[in-house]
PyMOL Python script that loads the backbone (N, CA, C, O; Angstrom):
from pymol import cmd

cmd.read_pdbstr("""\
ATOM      1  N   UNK A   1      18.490 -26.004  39.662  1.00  0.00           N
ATOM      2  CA  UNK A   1      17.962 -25.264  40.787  1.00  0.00           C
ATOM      3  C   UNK A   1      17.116 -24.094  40.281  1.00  0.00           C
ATOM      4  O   UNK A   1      17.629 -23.320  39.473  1.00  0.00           O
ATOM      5  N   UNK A   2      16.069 -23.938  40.627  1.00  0.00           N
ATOM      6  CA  UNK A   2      15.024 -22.794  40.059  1.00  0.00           C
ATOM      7  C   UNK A   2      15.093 -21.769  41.305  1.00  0.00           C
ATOM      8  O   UNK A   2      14.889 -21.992  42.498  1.00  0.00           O
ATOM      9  N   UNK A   3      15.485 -20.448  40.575  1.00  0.00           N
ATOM     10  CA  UNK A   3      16.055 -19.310  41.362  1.00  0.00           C
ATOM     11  C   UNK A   3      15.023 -18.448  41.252  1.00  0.00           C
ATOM     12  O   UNK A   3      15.387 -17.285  41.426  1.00  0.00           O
ATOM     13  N   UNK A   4      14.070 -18.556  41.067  1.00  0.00           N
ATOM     14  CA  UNK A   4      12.812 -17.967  40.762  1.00  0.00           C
ATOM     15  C   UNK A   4      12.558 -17.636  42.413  1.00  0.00           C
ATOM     16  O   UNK A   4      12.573 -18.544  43.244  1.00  0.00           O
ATOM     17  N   UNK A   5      12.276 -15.941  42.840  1.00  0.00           N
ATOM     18  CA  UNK A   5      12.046 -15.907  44.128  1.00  0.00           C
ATOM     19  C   UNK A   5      10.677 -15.804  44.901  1.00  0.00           C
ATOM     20  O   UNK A   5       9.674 -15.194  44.528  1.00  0.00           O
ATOM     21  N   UNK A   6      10.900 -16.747  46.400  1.00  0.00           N
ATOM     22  CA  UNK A   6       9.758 -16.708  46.463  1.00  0.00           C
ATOM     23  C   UNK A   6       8.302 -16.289  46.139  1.00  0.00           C
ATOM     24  O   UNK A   6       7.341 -16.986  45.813  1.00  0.00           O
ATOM     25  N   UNK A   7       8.435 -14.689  46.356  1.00  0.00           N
ATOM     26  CA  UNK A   7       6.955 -14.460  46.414  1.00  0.00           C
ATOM     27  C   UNK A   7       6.841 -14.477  44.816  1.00  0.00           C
ATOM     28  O   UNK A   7       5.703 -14.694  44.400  1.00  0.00           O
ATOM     29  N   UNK A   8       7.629 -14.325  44.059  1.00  0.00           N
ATOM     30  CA  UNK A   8       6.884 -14.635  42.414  1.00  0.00           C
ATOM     31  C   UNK A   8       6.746 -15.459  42.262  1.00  0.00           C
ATOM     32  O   UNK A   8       5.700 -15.409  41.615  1.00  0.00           O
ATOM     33  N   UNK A   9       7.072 -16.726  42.363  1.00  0.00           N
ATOM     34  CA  UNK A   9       6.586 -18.555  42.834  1.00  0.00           C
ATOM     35  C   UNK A   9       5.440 -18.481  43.084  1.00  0.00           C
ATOM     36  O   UNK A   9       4.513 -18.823  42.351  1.00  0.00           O
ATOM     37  N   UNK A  10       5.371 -17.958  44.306  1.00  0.00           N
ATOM     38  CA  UNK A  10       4.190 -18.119  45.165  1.00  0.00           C
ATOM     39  C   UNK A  10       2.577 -17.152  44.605  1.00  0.00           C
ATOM     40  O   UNK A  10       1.386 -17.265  44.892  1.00  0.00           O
ATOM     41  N   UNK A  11       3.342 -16.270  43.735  1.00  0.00           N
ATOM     42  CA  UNK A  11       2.309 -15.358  42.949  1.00  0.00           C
ATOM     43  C   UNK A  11       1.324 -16.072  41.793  1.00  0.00           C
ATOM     44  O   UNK A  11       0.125 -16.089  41.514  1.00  0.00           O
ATOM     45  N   UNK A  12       2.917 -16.809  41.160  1.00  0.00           N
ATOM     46  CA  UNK A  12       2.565 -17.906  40.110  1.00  0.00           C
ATOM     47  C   UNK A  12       1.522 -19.068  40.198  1.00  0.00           C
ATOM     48  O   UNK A  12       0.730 -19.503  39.361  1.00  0.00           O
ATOM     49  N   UNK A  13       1.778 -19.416  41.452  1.00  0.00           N
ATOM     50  CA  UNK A  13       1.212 -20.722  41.809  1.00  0.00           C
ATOM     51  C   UNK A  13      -0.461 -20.430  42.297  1.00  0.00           C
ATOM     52  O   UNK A  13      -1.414 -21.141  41.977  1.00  0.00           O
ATOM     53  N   UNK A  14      -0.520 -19.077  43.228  1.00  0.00           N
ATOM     54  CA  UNK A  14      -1.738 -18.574  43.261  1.00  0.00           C
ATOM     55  C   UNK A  14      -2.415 -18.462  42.087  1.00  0.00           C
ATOM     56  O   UNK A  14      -3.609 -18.761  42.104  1.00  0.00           O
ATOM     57  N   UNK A  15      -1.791 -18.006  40.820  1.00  0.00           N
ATOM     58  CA  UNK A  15      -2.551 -17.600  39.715  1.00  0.00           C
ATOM     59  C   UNK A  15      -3.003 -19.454  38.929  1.00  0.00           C
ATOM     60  O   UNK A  15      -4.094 -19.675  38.403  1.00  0.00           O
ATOM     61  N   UNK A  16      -2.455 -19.973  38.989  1.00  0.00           N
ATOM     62  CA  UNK A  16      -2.467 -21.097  38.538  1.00  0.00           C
ATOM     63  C   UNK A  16      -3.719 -21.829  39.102  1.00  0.00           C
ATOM     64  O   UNK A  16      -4.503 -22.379  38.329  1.00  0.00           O
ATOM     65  N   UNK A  17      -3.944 -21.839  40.712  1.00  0.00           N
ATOM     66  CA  UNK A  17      -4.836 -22.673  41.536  1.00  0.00           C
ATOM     67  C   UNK A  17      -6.236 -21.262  40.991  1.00  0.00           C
ATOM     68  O   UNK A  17      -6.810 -21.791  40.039  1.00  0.00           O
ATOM     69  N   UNK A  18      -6.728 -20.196  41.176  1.00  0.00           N
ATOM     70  CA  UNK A  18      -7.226 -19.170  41.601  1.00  0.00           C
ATOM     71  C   UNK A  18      -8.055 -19.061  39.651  1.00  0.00           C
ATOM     72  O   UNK A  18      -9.229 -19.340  39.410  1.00  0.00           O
ATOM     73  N   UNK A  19      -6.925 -18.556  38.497  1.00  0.00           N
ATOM     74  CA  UNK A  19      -7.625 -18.713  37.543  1.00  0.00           C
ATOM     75  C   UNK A  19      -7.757 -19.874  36.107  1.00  0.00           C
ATOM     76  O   UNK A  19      -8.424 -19.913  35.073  1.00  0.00           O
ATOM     77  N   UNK A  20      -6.886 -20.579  36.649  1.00  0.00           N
ATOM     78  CA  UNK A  20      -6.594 -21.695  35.880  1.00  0.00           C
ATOM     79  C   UNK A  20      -6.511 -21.358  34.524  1.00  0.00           C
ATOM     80  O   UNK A  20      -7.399 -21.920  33.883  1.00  0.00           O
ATOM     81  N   UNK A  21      -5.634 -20.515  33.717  1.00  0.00           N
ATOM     82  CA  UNK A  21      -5.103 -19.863  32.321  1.00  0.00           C
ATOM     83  C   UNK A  21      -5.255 -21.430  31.755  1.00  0.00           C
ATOM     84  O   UNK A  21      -6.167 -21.671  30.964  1.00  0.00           O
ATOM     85  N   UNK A  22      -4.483 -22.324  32.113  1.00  0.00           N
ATOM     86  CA  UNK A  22      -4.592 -23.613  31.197  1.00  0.00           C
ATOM     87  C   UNK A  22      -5.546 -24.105  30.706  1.00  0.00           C
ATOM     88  O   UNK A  22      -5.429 -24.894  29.768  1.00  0.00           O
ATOM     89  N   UNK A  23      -6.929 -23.701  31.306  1.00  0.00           N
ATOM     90  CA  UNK A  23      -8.049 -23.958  31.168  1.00  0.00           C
ATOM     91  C   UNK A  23      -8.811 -23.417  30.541  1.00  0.00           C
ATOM     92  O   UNK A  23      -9.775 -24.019  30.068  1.00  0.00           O
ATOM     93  N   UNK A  24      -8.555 -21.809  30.307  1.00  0.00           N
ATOM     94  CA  UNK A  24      -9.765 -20.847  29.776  1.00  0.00           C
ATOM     95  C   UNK A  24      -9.619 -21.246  28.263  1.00  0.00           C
ATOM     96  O   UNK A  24      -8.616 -21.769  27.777  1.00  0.00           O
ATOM     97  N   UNK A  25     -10.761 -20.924  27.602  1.00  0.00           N
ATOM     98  CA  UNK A  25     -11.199 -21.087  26.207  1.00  0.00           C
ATOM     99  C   UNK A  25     -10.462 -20.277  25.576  1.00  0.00           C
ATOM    100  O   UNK A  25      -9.616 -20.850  24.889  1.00  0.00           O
ATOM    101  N   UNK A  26     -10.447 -19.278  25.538  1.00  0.00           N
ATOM    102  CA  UNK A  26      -9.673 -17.875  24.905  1.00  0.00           C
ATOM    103  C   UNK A  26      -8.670 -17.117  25.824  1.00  0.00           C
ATOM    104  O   UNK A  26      -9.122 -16.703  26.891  1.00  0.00           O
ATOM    105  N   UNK A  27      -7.427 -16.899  25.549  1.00  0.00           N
ATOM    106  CA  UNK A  27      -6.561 -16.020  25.904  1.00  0.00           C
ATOM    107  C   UNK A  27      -5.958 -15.280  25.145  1.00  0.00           C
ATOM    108  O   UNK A  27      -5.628 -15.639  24.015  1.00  0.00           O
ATOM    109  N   UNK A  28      -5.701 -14.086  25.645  1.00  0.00           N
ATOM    110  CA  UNK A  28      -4.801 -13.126  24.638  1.00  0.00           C
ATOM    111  C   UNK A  28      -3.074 -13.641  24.889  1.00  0.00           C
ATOM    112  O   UNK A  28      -2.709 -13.418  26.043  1.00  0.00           O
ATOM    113  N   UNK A  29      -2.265 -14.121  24.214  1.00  0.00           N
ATOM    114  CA  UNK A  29      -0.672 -13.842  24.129  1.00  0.00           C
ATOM    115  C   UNK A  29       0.087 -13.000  22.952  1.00  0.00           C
ATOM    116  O   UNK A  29      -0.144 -13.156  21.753  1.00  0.00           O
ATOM    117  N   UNK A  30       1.178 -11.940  23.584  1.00  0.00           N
ATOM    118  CA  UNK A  30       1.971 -11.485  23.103  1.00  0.00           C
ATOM    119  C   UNK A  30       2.738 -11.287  23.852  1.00  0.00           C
ATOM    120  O   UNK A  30       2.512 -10.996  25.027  1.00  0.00           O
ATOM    121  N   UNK A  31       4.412 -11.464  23.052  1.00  0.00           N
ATOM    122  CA  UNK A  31       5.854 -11.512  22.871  1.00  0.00           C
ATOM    123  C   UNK A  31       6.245 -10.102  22.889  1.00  0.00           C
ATOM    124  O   UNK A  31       5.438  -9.309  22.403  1.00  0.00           O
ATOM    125  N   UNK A  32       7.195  -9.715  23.300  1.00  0.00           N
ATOM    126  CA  UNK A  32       7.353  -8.330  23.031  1.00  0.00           C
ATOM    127  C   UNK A  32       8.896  -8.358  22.882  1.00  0.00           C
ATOM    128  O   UNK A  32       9.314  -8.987  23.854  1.00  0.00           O
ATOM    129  N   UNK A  33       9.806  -8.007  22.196  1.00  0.00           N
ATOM    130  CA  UNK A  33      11.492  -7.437  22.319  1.00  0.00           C
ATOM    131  C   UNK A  33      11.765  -6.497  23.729  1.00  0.00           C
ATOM    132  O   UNK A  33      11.187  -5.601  24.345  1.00  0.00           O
ATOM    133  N   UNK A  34      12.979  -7.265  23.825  1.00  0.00           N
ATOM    134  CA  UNK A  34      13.190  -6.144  25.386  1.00  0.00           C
ATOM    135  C   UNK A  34      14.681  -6.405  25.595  1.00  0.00           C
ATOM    136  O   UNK A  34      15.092  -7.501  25.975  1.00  0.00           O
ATOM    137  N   UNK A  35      15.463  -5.390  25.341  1.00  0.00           N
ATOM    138  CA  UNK A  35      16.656  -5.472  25.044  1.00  0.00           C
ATOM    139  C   UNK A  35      17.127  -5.602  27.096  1.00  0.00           C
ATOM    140  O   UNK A  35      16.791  -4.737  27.905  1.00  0.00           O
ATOM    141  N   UNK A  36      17.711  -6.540  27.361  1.00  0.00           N
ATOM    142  CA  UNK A  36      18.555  -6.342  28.396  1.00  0.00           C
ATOM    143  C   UNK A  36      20.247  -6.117  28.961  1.00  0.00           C
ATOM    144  O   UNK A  36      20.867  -7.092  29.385  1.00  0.00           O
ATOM    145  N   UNK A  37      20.646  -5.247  28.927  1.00  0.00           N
ATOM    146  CA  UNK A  37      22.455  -5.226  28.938  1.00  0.00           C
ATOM    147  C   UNK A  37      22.695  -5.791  27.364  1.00  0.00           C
ATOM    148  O   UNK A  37      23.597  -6.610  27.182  1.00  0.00           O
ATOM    149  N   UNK A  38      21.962  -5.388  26.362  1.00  0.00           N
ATOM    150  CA  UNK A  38      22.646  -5.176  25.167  1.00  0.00           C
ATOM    151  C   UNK A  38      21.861  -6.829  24.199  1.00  0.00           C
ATOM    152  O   UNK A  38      21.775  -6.987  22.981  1.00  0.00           O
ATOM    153  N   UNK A  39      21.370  -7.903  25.448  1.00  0.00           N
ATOM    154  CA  UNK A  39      21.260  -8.943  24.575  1.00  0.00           C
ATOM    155  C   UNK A  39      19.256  -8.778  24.540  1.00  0.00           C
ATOM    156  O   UNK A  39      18.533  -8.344  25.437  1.00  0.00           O
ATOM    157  N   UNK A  40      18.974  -9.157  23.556  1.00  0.00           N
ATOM    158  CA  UNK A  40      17.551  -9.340  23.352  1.00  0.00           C
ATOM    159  C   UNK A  40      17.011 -10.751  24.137  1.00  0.00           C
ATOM    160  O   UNK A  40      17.327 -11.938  24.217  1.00  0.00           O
ATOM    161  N   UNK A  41      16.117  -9.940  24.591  1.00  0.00           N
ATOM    162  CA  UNK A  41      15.104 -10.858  25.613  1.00  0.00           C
ATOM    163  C   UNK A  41      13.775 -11.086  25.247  1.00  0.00           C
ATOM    164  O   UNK A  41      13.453 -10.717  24.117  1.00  0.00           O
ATOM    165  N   UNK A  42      12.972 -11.590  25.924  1.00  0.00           N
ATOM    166  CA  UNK A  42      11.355 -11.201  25.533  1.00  0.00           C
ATOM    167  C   UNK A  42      10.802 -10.788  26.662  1.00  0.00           C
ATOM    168  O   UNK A  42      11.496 -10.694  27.675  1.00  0.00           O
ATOM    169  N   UNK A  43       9.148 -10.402  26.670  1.00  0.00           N
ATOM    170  CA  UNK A  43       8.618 -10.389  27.605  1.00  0.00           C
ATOM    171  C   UNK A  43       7.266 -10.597  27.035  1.00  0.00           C
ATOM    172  O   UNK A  43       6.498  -9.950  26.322  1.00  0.00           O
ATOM    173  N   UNK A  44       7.276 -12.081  27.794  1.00  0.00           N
ATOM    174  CA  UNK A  44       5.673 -12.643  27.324  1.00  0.00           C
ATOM    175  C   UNK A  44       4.174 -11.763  28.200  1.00  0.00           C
ATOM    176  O   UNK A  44       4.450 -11.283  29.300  1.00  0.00           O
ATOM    177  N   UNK A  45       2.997 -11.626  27.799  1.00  0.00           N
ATOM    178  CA  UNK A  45       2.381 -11.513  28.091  1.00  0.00           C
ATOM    179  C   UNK A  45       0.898 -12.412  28.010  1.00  0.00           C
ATOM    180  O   UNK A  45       0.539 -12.601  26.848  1.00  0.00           O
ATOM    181  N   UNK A  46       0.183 -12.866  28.840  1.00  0.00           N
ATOM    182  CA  UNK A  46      -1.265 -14.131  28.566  1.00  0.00           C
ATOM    183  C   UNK A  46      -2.223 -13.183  29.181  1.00  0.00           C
ATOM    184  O   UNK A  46      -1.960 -12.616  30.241  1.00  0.00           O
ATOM    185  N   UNK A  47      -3.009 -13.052  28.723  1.00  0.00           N
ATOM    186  CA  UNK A  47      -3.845 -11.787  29.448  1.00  0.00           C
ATOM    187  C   UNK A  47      -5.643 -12.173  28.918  1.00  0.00           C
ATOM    188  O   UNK A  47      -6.158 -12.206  27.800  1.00  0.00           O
ATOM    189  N   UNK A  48      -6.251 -12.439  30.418  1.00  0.00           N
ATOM    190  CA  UNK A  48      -7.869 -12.795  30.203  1.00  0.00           C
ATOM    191  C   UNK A  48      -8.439 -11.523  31.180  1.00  0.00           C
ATOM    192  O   UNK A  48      -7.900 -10.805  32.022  1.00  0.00           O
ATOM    193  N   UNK A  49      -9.705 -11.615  30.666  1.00  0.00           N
ATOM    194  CA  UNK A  49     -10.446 -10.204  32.205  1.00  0.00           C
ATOM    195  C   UNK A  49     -10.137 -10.957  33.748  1.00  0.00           C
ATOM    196  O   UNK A  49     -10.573 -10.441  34.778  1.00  0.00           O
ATOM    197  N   UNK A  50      -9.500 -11.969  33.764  1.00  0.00           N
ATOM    198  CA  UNK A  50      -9.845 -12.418  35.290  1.00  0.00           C
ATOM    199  C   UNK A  50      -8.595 -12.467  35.248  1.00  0.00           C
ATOM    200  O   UNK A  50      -8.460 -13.346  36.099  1.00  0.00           O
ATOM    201  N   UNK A  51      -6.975 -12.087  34.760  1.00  0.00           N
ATOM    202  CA  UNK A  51      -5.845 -12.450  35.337  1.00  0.00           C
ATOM    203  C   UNK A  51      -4.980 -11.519  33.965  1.00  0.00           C
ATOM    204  O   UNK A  51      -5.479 -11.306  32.861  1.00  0.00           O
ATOM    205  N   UNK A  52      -3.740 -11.123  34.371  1.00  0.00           N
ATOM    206  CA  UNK A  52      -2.816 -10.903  33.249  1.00  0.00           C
ATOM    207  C   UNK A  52      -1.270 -11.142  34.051  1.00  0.00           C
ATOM    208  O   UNK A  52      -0.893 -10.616  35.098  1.00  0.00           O
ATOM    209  N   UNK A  53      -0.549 -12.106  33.186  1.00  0.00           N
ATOM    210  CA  UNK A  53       0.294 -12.707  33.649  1.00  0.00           C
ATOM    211  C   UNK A  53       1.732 -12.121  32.752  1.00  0.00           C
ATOM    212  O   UNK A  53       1.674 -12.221  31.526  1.00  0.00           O
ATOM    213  N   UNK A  54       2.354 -11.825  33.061  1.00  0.00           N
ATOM    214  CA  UNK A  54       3.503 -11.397  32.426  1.00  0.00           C
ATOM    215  C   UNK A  54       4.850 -12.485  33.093  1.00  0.00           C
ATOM    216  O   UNK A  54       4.956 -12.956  34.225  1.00  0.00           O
ATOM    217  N   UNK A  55       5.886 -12.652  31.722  1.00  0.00           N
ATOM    218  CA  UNK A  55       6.640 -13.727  31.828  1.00  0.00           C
ATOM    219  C   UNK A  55       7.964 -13.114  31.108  1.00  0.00           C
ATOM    220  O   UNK A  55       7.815 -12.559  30.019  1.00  0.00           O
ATOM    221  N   UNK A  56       9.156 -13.195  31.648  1.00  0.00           N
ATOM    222  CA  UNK A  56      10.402 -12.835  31.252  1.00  0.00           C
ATOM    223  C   UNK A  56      10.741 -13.873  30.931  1.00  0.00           C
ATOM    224  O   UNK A  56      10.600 -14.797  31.732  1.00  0.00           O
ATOM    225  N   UNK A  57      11.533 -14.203  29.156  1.00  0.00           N
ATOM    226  CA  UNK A  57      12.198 -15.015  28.745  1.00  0.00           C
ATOM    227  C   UNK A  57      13.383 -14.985  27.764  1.00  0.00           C
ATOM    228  O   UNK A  57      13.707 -13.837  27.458  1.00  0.00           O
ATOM    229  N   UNK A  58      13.937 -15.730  27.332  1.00  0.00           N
ATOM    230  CA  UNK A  58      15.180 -15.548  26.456  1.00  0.00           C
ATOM    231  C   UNK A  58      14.674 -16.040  25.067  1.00  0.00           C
ATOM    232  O   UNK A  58      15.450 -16.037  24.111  1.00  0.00           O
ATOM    233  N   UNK A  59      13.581 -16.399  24.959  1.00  0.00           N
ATOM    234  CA  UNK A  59      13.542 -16.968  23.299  1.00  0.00           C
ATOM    235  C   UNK A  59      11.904 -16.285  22.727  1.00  0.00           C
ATOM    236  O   UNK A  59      11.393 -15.847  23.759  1.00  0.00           O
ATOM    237  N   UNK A  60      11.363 -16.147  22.071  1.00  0.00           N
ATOM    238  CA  UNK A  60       9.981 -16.529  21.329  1.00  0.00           C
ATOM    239  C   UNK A  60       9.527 -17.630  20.710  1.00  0.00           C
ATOM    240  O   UNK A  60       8.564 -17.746  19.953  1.00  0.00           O
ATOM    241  N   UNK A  61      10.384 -18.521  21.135  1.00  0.00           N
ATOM    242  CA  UNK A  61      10.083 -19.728  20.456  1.00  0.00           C
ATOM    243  C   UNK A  61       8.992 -20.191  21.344  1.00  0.00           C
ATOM    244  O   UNK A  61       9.011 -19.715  22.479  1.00  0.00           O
ATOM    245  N   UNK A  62       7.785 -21.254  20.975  1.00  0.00           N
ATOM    246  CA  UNK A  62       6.736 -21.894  21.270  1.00  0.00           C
ATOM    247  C   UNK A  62       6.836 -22.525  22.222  1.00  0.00           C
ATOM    248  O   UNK A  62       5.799 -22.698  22.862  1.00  0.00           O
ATOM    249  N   UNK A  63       8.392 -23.279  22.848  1.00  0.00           N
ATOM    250  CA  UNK A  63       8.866 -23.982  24.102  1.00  0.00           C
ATOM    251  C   UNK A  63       8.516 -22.832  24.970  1.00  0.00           C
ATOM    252  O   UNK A  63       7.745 -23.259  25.830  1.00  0.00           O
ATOM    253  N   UNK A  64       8.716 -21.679  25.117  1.00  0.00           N
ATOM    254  CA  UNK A  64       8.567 -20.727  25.715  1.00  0.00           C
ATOM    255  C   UNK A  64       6.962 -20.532  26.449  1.00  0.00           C
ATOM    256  O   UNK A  64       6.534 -20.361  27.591  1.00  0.00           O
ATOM    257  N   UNK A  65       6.337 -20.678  24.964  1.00  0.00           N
ATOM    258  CA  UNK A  65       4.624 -20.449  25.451  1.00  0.00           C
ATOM    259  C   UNK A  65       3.998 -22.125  26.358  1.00  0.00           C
ATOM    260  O   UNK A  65       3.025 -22.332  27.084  1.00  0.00           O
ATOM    261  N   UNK A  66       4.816 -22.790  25.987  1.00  0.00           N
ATOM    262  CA  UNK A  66       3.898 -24.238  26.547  1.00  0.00           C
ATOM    263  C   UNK A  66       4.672 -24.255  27.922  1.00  0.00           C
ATOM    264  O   UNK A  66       4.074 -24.852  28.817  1.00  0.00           O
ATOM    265  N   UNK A  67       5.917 -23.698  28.258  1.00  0.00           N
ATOM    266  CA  UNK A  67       6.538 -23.527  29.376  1.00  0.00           C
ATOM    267  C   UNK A  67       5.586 -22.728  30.563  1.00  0.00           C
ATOM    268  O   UNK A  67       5.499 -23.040  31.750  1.00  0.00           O
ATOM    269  N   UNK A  68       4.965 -21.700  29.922  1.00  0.00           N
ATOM    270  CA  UNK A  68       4.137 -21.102  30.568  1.00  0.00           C
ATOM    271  C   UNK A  68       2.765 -21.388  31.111  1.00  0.00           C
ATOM    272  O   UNK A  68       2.358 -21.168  32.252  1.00  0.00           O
ATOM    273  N   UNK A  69       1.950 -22.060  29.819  1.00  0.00           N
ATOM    274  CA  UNK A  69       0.556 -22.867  29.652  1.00  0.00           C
ATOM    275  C   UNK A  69       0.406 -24.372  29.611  1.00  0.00           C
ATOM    276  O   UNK A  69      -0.550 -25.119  29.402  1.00  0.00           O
ATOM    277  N   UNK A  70       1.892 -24.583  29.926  1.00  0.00           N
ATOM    278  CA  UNK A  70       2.268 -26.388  29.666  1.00  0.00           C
ATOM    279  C   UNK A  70       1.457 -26.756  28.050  1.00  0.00           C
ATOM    280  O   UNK A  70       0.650 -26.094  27.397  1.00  0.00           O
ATOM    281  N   UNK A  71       2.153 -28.232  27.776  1.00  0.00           N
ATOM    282  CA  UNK A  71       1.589 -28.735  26.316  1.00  0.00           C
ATOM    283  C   UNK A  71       0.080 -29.141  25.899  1.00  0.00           C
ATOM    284  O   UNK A  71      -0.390 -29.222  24.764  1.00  0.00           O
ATOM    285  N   UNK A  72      -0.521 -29.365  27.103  1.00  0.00           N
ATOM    286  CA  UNK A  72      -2.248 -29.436  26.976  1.00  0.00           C
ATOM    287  C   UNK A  72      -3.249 -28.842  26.493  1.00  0.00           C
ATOM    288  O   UNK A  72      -4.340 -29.148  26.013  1.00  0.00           O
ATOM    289  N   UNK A  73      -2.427 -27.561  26.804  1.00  0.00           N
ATOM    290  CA  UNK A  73      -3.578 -26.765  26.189  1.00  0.00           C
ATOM    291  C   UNK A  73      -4.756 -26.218  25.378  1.00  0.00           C
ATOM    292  O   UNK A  73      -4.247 -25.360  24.656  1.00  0.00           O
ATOM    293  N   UNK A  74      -5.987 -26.269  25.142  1.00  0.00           N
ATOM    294  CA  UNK A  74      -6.535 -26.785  23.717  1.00  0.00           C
ATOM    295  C   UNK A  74      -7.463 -25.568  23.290  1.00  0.00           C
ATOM    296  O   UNK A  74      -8.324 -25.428  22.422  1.00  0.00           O
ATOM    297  N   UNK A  75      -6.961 -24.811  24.195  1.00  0.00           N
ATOM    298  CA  UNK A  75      -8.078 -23.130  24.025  1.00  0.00           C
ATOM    299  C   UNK A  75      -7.581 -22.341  22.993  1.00  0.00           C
ATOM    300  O   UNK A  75      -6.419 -22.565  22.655  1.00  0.00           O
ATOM    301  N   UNK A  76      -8.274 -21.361  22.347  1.00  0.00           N
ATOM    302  CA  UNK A  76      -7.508 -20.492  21.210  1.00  0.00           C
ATOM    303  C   UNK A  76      -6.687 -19.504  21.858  1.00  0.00           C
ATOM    304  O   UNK A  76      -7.167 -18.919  22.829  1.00  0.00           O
ATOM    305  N   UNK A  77      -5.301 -19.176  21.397  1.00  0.00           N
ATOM    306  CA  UNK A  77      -4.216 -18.197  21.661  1.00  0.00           C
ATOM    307  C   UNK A  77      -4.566 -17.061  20.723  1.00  0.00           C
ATOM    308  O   UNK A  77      -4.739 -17.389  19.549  1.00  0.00           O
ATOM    309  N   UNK A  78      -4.719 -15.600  21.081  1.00  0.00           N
ATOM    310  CA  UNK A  78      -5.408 -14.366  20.432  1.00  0.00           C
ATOM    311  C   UNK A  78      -4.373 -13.739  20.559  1.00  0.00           C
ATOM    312  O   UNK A  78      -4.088 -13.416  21.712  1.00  0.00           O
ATOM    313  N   UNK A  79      -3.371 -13.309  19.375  1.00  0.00           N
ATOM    314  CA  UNK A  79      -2.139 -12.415  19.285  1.00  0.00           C
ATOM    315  C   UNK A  79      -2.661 -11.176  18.875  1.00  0.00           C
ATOM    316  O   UNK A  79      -3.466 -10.841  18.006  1.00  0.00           O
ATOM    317  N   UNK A  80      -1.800 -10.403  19.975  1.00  0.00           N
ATOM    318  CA  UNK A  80      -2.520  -8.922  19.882  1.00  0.00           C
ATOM    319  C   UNK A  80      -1.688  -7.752  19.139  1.00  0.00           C
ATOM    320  O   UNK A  80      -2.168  -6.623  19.035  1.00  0.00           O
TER     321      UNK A  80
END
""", "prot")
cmd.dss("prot")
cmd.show_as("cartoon", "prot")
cmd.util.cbc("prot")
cmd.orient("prot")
């Protein structure tokens, strides 16, 4: 069951139809540490001039980034 609440769904899904990140040639991503109630978290960031998308997760692992941009992707990732 995805507990993800509405209007951030619905934020998501706008950003998805509106700038299509999966698509652009170049994006900026960075990971950041973010301690929550003691356990380490992340907080992704994908960031172009037409959109910046921020993403709460539990790993830095790469499942993480294609979770976000799905596995298609074929544009360059710019770590900042």
């Amino acid at each position: 069951m995805d507990e993800t609440p509405w209007p951030v769904k619905g934020l998501k899904e706008w950003l998805w139809v509106i700038a299509h990140p999966q698509d652009q040639p170049n994006i900026h991503v960075d990971e950041t540490p973010w301690p929550v109630k003691g356990l380490k978290e992340w907080l992704w960031v994908i960031a172009h001039p037409q959109f910046c998308l921020f993403q709460a997760a539990d790993t830095r692992s790469r499942a993480e980034l294609e979770a976000i941009l799905g596995t298609e992707y074929t544009g360059v990732h710019r770590a900042r």
